[in-house]
N, C-alpha and C positions, 0 to 999 in steps of 0.2 A: 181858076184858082186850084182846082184839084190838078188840073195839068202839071204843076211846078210841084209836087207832090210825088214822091218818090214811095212803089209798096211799102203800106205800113205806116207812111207817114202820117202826121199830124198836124192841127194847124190850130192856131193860141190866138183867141183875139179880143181885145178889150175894147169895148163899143159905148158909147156915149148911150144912157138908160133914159126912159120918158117917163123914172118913176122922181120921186122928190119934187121938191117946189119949184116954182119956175125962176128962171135963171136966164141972165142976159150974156152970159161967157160961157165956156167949155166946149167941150167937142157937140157935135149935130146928135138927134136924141133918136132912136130907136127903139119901139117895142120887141117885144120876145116873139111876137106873131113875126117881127120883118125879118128877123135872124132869122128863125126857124124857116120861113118859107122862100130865104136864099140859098141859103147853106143844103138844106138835106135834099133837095134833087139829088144832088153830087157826092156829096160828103155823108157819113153816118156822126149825129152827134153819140158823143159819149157826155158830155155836162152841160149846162147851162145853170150857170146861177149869179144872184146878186153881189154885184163890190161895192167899189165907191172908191175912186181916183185918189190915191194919198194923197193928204192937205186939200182937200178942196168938197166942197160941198155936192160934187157932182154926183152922181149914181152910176153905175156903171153896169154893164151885163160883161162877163166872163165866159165865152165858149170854147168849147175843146170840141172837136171833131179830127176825127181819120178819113182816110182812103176809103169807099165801099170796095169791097170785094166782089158782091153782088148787086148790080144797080136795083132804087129804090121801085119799089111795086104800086101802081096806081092806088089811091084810099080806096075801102069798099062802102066808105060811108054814105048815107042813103041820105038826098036832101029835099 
């Protein structure tokens, strides 16, 4: 994905949410942990937040992320 990303570039994407009641229609459901731990290897997000598909009961996640400049750094978190 970043490959097709030109410096500076950005990339918009509205993803079907696993928050809301359960539903037999709409796009596939994703939590904020699957975004986040596809997308920032590669990409630096700049937003993440809640929508909801116009006219439709669905939820939705809204992500914005760029280009890194800098590739991302191992966590230092202790488990």
């Amino acid at each position: 994905m970043a490959d097709s990303l030109g410096p500076g570039g950005e990339w918009l994407s509205l993803v079907g949410s696993t928050e809301g009641p359960a539903r037999e229609q709409g796009p596939p459901r994703r939590s904020a942990r699957d975004l986040v731990e596809a997308v920032e290897p590669v990409l630096e997000l700049i937003e993440l937040r809640s929508s909801e598909f116009d006219g439709s009961v669905a939820k939705a996640w809204q992500l914005l992320a760029r280009v890194r400049e800098v590739p991302a750094q191992p966590s230092t978190r202790w488990t």
